[in-house]
C-alpha positions in Angstrom: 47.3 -58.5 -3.4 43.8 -57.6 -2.3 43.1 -58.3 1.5 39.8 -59.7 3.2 38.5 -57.4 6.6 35.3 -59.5 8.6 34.9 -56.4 9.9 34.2 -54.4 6.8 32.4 -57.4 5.4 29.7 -57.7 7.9 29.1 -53.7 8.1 28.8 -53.9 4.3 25.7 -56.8 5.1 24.2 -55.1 8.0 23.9 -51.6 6.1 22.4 -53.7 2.9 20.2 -55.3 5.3 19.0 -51.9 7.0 18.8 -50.4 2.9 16.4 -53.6 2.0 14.2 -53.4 5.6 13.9 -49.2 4.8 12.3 -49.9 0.9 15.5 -47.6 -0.6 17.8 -50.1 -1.4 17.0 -49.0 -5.1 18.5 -45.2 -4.5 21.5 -47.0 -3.4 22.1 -49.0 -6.9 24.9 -48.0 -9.0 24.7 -45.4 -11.3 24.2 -46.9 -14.9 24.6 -45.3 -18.3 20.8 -44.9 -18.9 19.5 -44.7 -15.5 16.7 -41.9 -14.8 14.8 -41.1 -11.8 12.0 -43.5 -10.6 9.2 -42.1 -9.0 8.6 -43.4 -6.0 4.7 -43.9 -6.3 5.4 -46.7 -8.7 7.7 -49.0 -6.4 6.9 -51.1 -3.5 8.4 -50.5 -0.3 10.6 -53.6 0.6 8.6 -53.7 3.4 4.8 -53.3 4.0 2.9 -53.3 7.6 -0.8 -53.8 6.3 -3.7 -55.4 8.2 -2.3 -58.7 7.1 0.3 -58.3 8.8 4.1 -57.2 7.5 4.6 -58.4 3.5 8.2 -58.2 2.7 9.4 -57.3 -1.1 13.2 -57.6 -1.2 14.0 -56.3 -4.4 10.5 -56.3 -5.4 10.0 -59.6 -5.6 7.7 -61.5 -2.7 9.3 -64.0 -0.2 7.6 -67.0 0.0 5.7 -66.5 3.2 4.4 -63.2 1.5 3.1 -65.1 -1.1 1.6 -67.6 0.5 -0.1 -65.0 3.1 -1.7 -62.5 -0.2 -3.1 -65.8 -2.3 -5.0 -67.1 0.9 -5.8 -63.4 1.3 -6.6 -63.6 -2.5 -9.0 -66.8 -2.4 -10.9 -65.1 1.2 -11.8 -61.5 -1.0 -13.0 -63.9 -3.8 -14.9 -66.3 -1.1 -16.6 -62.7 0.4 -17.1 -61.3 -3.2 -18.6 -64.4 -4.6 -21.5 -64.6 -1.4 -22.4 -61.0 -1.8 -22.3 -60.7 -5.8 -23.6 -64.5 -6.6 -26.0 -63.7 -3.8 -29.5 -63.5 -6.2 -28.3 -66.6 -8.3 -28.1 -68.7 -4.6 -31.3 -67.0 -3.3 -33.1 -68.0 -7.0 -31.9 -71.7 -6.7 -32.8 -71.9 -2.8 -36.4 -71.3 -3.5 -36.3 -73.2 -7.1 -35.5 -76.2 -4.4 -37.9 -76.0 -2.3 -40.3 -75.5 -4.7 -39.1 -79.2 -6.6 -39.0 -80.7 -2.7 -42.9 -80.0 -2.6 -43.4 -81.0 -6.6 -43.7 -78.0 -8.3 -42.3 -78.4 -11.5 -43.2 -77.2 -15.6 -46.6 -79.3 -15.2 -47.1 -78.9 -11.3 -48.6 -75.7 -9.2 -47.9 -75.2 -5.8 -50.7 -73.0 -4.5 -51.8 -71.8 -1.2 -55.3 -71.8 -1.1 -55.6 -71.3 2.5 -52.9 -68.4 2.3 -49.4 -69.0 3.5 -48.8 -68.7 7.1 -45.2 -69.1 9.0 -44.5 -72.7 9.0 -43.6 -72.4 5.3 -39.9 -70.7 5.0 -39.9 -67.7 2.3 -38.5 -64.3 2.2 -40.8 -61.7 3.5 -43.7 -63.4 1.7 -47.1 -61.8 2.9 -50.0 -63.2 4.5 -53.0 -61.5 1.9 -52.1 -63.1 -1.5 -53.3 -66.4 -2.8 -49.3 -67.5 -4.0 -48.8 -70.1 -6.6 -45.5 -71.2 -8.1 -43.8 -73.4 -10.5 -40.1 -73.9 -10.9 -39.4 -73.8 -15.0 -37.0 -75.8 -17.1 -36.6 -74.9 -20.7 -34.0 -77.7 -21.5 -36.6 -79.3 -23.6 -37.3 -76.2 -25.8 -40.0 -73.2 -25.3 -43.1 -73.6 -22.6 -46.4 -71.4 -23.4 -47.7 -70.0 -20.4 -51.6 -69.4 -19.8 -52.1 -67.0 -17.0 -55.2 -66.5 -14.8 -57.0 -63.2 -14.9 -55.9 -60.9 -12.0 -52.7 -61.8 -10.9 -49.2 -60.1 -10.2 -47.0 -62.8 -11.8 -43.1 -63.0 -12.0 -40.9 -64.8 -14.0 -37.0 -64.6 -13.1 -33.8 -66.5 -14.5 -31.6 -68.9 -12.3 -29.6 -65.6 -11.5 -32.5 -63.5 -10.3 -32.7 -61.3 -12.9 -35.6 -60.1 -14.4 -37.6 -61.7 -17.4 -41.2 -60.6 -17.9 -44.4 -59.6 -15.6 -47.6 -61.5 -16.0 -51.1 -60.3 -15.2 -52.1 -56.7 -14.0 -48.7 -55.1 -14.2 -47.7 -57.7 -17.8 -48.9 -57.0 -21.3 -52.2 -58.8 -20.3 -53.2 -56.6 -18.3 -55.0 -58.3 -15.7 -57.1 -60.0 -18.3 -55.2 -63.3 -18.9 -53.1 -64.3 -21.8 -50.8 -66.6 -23.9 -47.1 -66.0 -23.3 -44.0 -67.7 -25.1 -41.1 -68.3 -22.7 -37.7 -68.6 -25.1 -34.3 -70.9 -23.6 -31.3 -69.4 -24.2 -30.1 -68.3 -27.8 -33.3 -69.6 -29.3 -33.1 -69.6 -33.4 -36.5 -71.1 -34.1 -39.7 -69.7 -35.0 -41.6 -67.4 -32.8 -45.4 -68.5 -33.4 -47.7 -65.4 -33.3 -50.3 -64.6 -30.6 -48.4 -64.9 -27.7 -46.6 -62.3 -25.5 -42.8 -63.0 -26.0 -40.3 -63.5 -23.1 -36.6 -64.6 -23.7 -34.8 -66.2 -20.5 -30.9 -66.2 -20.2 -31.5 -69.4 -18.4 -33.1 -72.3 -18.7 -34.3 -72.7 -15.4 -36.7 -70.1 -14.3 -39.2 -68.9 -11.1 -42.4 -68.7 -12.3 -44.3 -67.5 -9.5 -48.1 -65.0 -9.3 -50.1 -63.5 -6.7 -53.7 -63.5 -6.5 -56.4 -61.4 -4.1 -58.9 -62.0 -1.3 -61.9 -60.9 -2.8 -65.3 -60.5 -0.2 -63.2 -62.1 2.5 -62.7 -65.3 0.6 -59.5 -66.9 -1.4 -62.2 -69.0 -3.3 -62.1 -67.2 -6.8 -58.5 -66.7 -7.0 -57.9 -70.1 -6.0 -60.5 -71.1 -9.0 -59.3 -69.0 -11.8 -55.9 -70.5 -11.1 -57.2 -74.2 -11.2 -58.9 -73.2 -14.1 -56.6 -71.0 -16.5 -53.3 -71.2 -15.4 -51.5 -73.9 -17.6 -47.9 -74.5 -18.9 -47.1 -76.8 -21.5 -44.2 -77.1 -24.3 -44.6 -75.1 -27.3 -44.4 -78.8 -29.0 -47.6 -79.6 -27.2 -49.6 -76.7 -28.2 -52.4 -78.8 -30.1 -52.5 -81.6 -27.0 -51.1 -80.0 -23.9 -50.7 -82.2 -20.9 -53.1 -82.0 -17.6 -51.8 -79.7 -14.6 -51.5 -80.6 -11.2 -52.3 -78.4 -8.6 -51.0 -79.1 -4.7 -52.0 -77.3 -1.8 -49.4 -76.3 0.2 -50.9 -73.9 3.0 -49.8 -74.0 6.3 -46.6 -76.7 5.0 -43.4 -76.6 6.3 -41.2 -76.3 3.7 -37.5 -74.5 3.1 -36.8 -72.0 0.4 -33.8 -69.9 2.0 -30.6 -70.9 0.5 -27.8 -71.5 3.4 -25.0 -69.3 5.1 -22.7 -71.7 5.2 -20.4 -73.5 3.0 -23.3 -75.1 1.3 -23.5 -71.3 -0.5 -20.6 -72.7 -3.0 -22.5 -75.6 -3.5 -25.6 -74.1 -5.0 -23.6 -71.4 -7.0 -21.5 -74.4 -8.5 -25.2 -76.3 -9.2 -26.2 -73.2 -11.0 -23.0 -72.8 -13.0 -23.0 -76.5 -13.9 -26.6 -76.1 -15.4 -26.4 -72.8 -17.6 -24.5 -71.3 -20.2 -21.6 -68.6 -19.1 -23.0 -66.0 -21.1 -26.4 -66.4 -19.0 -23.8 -64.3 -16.3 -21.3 -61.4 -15.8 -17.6 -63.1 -17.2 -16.0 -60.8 -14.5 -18.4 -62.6 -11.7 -17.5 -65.8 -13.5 -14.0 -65.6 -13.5 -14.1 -64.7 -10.1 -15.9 -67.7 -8.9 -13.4 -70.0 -11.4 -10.9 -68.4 -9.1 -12.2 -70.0 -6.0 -12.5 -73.5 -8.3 -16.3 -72.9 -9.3 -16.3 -72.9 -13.1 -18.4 -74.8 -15.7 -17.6 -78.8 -16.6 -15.1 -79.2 -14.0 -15.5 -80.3 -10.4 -15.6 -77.9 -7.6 -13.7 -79.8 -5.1 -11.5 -77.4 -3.0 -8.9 -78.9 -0.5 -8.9 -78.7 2.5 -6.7 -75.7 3.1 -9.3 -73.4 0.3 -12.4 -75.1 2.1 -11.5 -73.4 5.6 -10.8 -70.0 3.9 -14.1 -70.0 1.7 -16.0 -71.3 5.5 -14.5 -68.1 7.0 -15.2 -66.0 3.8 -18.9 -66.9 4.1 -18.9 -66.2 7.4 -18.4 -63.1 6.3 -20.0 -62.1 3.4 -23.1 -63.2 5.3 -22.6 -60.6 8.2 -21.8 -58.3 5.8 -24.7 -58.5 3.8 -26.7 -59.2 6.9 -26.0 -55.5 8.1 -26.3 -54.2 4.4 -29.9 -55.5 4.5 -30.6 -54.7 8.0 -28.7 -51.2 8.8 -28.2 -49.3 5.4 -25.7 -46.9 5.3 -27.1 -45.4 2.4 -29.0 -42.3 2.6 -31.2 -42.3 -0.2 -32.2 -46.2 1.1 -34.4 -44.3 3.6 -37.8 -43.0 3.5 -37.0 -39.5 4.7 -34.3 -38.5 7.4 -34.5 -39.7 10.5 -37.2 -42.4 9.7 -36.7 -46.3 10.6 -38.5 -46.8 7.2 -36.2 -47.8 4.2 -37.1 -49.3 0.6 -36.8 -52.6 -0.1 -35.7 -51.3 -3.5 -32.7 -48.4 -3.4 -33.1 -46.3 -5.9 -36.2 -47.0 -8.0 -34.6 -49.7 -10.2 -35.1 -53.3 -10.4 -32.0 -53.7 -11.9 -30.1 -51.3 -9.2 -28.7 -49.1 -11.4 -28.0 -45.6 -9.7 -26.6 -44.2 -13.3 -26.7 -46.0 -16.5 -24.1 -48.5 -16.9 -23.6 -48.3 -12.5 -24.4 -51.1 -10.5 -25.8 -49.9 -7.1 -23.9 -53.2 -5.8 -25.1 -52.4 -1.7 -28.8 -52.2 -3.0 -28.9 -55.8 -4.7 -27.5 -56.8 -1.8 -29.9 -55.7 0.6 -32.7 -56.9 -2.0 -31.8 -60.4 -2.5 -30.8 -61.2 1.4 -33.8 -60.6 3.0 -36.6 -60.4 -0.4 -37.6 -61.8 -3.6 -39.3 -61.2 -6.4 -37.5 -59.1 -9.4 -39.8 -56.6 -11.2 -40.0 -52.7 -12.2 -43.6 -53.0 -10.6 -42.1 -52.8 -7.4 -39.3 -50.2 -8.1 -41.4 -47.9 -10.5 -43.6 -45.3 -9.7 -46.4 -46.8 -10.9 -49.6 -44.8 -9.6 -52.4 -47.4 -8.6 -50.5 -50.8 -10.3 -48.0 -53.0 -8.9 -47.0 -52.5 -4.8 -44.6 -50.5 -3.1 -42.3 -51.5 0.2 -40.6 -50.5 2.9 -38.9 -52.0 5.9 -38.1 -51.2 9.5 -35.7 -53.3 11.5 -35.3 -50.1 14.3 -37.9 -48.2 16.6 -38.3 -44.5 16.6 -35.2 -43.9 18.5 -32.8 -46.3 16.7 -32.7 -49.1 18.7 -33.3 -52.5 17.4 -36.9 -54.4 17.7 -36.9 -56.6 20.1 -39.6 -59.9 20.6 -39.8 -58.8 24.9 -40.7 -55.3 24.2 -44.3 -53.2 23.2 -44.5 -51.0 20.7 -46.9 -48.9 18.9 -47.5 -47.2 15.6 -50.0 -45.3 14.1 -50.9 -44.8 9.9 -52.2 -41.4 9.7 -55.7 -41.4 7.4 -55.8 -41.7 4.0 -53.3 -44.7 3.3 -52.4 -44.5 -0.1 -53.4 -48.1 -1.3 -56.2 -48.6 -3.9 -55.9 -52.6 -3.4 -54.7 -53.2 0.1 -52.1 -52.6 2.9 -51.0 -54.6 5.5 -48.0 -55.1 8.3 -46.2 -58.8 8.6 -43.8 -59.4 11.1 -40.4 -61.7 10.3 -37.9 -63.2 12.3 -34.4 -61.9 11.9 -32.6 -64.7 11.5 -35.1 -67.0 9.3 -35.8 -63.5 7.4 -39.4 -65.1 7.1 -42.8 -65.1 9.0 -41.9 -64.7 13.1 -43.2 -67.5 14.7 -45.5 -67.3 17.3 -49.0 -68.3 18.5 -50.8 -66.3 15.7 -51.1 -68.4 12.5 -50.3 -64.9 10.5 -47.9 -62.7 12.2 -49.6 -59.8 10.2 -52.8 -57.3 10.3 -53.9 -54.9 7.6 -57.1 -53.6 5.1 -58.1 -57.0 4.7 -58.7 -58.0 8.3 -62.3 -57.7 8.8 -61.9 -57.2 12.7 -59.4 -54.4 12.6 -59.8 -50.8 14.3 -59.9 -47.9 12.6 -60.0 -44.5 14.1 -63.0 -42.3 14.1 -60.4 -39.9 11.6 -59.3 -42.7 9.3 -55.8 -43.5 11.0 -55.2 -46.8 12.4 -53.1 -47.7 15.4 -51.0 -50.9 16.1 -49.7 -52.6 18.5 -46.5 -55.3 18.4 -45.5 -57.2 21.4 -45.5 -60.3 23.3 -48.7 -59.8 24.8 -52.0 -58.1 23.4 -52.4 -54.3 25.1 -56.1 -54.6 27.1 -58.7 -53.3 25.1 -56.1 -53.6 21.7 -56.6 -57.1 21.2 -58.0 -56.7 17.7 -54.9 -54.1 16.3 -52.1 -56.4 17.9 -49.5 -58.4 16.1 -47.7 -61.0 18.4 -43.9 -60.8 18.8 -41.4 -63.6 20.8 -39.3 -62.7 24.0 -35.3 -63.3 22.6 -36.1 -62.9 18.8 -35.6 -60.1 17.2 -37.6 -58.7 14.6 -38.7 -56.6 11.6 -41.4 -55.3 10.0 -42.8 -54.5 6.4 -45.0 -51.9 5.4 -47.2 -53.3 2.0 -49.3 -51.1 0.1 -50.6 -52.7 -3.2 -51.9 -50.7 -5.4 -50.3 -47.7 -4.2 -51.8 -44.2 -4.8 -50.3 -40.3 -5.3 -49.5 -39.2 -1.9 -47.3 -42.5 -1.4 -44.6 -41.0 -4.6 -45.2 -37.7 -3.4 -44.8 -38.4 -0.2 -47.8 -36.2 1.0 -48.2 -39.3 3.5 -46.0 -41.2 5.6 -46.5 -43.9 7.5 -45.6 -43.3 11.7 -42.9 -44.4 13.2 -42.6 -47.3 15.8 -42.7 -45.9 19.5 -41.6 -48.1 22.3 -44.6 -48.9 25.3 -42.5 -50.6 27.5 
């Protein structure tokens, strides 16, 4: 007759407790008739001390509390992955809203004929074009597009992708023209005479540029009034009357929100086109996190606080993508504050073919808009070319209090124009301040140039004595940045035979 010993009992469980808490209870399993070593690599340790704290495996399999720590874990690299890869398709829909707040729409303009200054909320728009734009919807079939003579015109899809240029750097070029703007898997007939663009969307930014010319916005202002149309294909023979409203100087919003709202708009734009406008890996991450096409996204209220948080963030992480690159080849030359708006050359942020330069769309679509190869091409003397400083000569953040000063050596490389704007940090449009344009460049009749072609300016709170005319206004507490435009740019800006200076602190 077998007898029971506590004492042999409970050192049997402590030393299977100590085997399970070390990850080698495995090594201590019977010896079977087909059992062959297991590499280690492939097991989990029972136990795991991670930066979610310890994760337990007992046998392999999760406890609950493990479980339930890795799926909210789960749901927050989702949350994080959805803000910073769904990024362009919220940007898109941001400004595709506050275009339809104002009335833009497929018959309906929004121009600014006196120029847009800071009240109105965009991305790093500039201060010398003549902007019009028109929020598209294809739902009803193909619009025909008429475009103005001389105008750099857009159109993107509802993700921010790229769908055609129109104008100087389009098929037209420059000279005005017919285009055909295709939905989604379009089987009808294709009229002739038109330039042909297909959308993976059917909602669309349509928006163009025109130029100052002696001074004036006058003729760009009136070519637009007078060729730009867009009507249904249907309507070809009898198209309906455009509607032009002035917008300059309007407050209006078209920067999509770093909040929770984010999910919001990326749901709106799944609810309204087809999944195969979009990445099915991106998609089925978002239908992870409850976003997915016909169903409601309604998280409770435990997945509401995780995807708050995870915005939180994905927007600090693309916040210091956009405004402190790590990436080497984002920067004009080492050692300069300058970096391109586009990394890389390509406007689809490619750094090989078939790789994704995923840190480049990033800093792209959370701070600019505006998807075309004429502004990641080296295009000699067509399109415009960008780049961005957010630090001074030494490193060290701009900031609204302080003076600083740079100088443009002669010889800028821009055929059309150039030109400084200043934009808040946080808004990531037009800085705010007593100047109706935060900006200065070619166009500015007033401006200073040096008796050997360079130009100096100034940024700060107050003008420099004797400056006045070369100054650019800047806000005690705001922080700041600054782009460098050159449209039109010429040889010695792709060579890089010229560089812009850097900017030096005054005071």
């Amino acid at each position: 007759m077998k007898t029971f010993s506590p004492t042999l009992s409970l050192t049997s469980a402590v030393i299977a407790g100590l085997l399970f808490a070390t990850g080698v209870w495995a090594q201590t399993s019977p010896k079977m008739k087909m059992t062959t070593p297991i590499p280690e690599k492939i097991t989990t340790p029972a136990r795991i001390e991670s930066r979610l704290g310890t994760l337990e495996f007992p046998q392999g399999y999760p406890t609950d509390s493990t479980a339930d720590k890795l799926y909210e874990h789960l749901d927050f690299m989702h949350g994080v992955e959805a803000f910073l890869y769904a990024l362009p398709g919220a940007s898109v829909h941001a400004a595709g809203r506050g275009i339809k707040s104002m009335g833009g729409d497929n018959h309906t303009v929004l121009i600014m004929e006196q120029l847009m200054d800071s009240r109105s909320l965009f991305l790093t728009a500039n201060t010398e074009s003549i902007y019009s734009m028109m929020w598209l919807d294809l739902k009803d079939g193909p619009l025909v597009i008429e475009s103005p003579p001389d105008i750099l015109g857009i159109v993107n899809d509802h993700w921010f992708r790229y769908v055609g240029d129109i104008g100087n750097a389009g098929p037209d070029r420059g000279k005005g023209g017919k285009y055909l703007l295709l939905p989604p898997g379009y089987k009808g007939s294709v009229p002739k005479g038109y330039f042909v663009m297909r959308s993976q969307t059917y909602q669309n930014l349509y928006f163009w540029r025109g130029f100052i010319k002696d001074g004036s916005t006058a003729s760009a202002v009136e070519n637009t009034k007078k060729f730009a149309k867009v009507y249904p294909l249907a309507d070809v023979k009898n198209p309906p009357p455009m509607k032009f409203i002035d917008v300059s100087g309007k407050y209006f919003n078209t920067i999509g929100g770093n909040d929770f709202s984010f999910f919001t708009d990326i749901d709106e734009i799944v609810q309204a086109e087809p999944n195969e406008a979009y990445s099915a890996e991106i998609l089925g991450m978002l239908a992870a996190i409850g976003i997915e096409k016909g169903k409601v996204f309604a998280p409770d209220d435990k997945l509401k606080k995780t995807l708050t948080e995870a915005v939180d963030v994905g927007n600090a992480t693309a916040r210091t993508i956009a405004f402190k690159p790590r990436m080497k080849e984002a920067y004009l030359s080492p050692g300069s504050a300058w970096f391109f708006t586009f990394v890389g050359g390509s406007y689809q942020f490619l750094s090989q073919p078939g790789v994704r330069n995923l840190a480049a769309r990033v800093l792209f679509h959370y701070n600019y808009t505006g998807i075309t190869p004429a502004m990641a091409f080296e295009m000699v003397g067509i399109g415009s070319q960008y780049v961005m400083a957010t630090t001074d000569s030494k490193g060290m953040p701009l900031e609204g209090a302080k003076t600083y000063k740079i100088r443009l050596p002669p010889n800028i490389p821009a055929k059309d124009f150039w030109s400084f704007v200043a934009y808040d940090n946080q808004s990531r449009s037009m800085l705010q301040t007593d100047q109706q344009f935060p900006s200065i460049g070619s166009k500015d009749k007033d401006i200073v140039i040096n008796a050997d072609g360079s130009v100096d300016v100034w940024f700060g709170p107050t003008a420099p004595n004797g400056h006045e005319k070369n100054w650019v206004q800047t806000v005690p507490g705001r922080g700041w940045s600054v782009l460098l435009r050159l449209y039109g740019p010429e040889k010695s800006w792709f060579d890089k035979t010229w560089r812009p200076g850097e900017l030096e602190l005054v005071q």
